[in-house]
Structures are given as C-alpha cells and as structure tokens.
N, C-alpha and C positions, 0 to 999 in steps of 0.2 A: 711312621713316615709322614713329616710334612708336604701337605699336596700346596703348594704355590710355583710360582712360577719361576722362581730361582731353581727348580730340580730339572727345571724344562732348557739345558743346557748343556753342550754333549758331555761336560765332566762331569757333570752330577748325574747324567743318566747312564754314563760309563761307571760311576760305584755304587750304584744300584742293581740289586739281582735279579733276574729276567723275571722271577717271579712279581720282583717289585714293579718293574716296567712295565709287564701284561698288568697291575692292577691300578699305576697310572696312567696306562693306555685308555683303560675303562674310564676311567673319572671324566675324562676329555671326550666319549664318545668314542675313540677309536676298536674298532673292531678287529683283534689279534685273533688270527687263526690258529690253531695248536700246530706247537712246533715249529713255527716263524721264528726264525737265528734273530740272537739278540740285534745282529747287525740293522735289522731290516724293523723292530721294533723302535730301535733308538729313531733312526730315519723319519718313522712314521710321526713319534714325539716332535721333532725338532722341525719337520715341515707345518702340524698343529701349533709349535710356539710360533713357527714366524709367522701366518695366520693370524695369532690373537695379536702381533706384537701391531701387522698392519690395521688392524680393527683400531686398536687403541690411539693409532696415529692418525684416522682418519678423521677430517674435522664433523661437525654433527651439521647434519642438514640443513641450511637455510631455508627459514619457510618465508615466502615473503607475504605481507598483512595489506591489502587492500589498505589504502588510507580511509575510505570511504565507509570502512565496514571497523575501524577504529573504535568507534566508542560504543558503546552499549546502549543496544536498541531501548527505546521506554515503553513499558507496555502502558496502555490506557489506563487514567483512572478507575474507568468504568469499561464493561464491555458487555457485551447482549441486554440491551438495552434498546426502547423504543425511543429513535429520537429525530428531530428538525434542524437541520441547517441552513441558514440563510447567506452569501454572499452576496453585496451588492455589487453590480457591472455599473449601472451608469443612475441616472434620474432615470429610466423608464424602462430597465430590466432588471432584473436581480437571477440569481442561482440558488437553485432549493433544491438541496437531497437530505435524502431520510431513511431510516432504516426501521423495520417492525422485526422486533424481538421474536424467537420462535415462539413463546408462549401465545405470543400476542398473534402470529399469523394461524396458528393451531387453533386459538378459540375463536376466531372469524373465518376463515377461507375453510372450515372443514364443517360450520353454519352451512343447514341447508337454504337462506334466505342471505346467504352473502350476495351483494354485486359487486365488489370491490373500494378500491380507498378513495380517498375525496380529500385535497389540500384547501382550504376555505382560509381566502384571504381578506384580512376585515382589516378597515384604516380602525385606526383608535378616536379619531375625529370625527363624529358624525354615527361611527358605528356601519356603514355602510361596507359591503361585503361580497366575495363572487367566490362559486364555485371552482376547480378544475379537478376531473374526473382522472386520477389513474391507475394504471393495472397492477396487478400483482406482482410483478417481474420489473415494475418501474423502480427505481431509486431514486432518480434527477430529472428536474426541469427547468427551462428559462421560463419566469413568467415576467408578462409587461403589465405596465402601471398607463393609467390613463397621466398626458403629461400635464404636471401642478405649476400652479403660479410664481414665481419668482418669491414670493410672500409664505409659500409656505412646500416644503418638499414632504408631508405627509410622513405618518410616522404609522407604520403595520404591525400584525402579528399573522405566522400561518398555521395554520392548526391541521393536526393529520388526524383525519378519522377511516373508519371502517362504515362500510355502508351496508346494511340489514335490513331488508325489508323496505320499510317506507322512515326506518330511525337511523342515525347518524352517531356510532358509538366512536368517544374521543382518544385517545391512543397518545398522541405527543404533541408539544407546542414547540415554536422557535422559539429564541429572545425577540424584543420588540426593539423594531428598526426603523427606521429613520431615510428616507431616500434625500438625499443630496440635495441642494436644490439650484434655481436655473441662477445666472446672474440676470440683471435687467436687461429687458429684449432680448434676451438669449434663448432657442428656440432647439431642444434637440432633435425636434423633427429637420430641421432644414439637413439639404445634402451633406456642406461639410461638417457639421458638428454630430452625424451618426454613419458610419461607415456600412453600417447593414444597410443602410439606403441608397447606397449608391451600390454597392456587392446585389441587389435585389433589381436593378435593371432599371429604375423607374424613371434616369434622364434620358431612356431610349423610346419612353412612349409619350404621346402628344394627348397633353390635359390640358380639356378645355376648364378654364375657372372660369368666378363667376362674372367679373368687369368684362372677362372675352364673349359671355354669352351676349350681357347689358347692349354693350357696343353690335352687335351684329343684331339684335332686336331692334337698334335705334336705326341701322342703316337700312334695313328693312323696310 
C-alpha cells in the first residue's frame, strides 16, 4: 500500500481494509483503539488529512529584519591587544582611550611593586613632556594642551605605560597628531570661541586683571 496522500480521501480509505486503515492510522500518528468500526477509523483519517491540507495552505511566517541589523557586523582586524587612541576636540583638548590587553594587565597589576598606568604626553617639538596618572579601571580621558601660537598647532605622541616601582614599563603608543591650529588673533580661551567656558560659570565671577589693579594703584 502506497502511504501518500491521495489514500487520505473517503474513497480510497473506503477500499481499503480496516486492517489497512489501522496501519495508515499509525503512519499519521493516530492512535486506533481495538475494535474501533471502520466508520470512526475513516473519520479519524480524513479529519488528519484536512489538518495537513490546512498546514500546507498556511503562508510560512514573516520574520521581519531589522534594517539596521542588515549587513554583517565586521569583526576587528585585530582584538585583545594593548592600544592608544587619540581624538581631537578642539586646539586645546583631545580624547584618549586605551585598552591593556589581559596579558599585559596580568604581568603588571598582579607585580607586587605595581602603582598603576601613566599616559606621558611629549610634543615631538622640543621633546618636552607631562605626565597623567590613571587607574586601572580607567579607559578614557580629556587631556588639555597649553594654547599654541597661531604659527604652530604642535604635533604629539601619548604613550601608555605601567608604573613599577620607581620604572615606567611601556605597553602602547598612539599615532602622532597634530592639534589644529588657531587663526590670527584667534584666541580659544576667550568666552565665545570655547563653550566649556562659559558652561564653567566664569562670566558670573568679578576678575580683577592687571590694567584694573594699575589704575586703582595710580588713584591711590
């Protein structure tokens, strides 16, 4: 006996012998109890073919795709790696985050003579250079620039080290950058041209400069 679904029809399950029925009852999963009249076998068949008939006319699920999640993520060139990044904000801030690889935080922070890391910012001009001290749980800082002459916006490098003792073990560099530089007479400390300066209060307090002291010396 062929099992498809042309048998799953009340004529073809009516010349079929009840034996045959209880063994395409089984094929389908239906569960025939002995001695169920053929009447109630067929029934059970032909309620499982309209079943499969609604299954197969059922359209198949729409999933709907995120546009945003459309193309395939990139993974990193590289990854667990010690490294420095620089963005610049203005002439006299930049952005620096960084990351220490585990190997690299395992053979410093577990040093019983570790203090922590150390970002050491040197102009390439002069060679001239400054510390900032930070923690182990840091990743990111603003650091500020003393402001440069219109002539020259100074060109850096930041170097991330480990701090041991009284020695400065070195771990990762930025790329070397370049801060922006001012136009003529252009001055970012003044109020409008740095917004942190005026966010910071400082037209709400009375500063004496030095022409205000001159003058008040001479009326004296």
């Amino acid at each position: 006996m062929e099992n498809n679904n042309e048998n799953l029809s009340r004529q073809g399950l009516e010349s079929l012998s009840t034996d045959e029925l209880v063994k395409l009852a089984d094929t389908y999963g239906i569960d025939i109890p002995p001695g169920l009249e053929r009447i109630f076998i067929i029934e059970e068949l032909l309620e499982a073919a309209e079943n499969l008939k609604e299954e197969d006319e059922e359209p198949a699920e729409t999933i709907t795709v995120n546009p945003s999640y459309s193309e395939s993520a990139l993974l990193p060139k590289q990854y667990n790696i010690s490294f420095v990044e620089v963005i610049i904000r203005d002439p006299l801030w930049v952005f620096v985050f960084w990351e220490v690889k585990g190997q690299d935080r395992e053979l410093h922070e577990k040093a019983a003579d570790f203090k922590g890391y150390c970002l050491r910012v040197t102009k390439l001009e002069g060679g001239s250079s400054f510390d900032v001290s930070v923690g182990i749980d840091d990743n990111a800082r603003y650091l500020g620039f003393p402001e440069e002459s219109e002539h020259d916006g100074g060109s850096y490098i930041v170097k991330l080290g480990a701090i041991r003792g009284d020695s400065e073990y070195h771990i990762a560099d930025s790329q070397v950058f370049t801060l922006p530089k001012l136009s003529n007479n252009e001055k970012i400390t003044e109020m409008s041209q740095n917004p942190l300066i005026r966010l910071s209060g400082i037209q709400d307090l009375s500063i004496t400069k030095n022409i205000d002291r001159q003058a008040r010396i001479k009326r004296q």
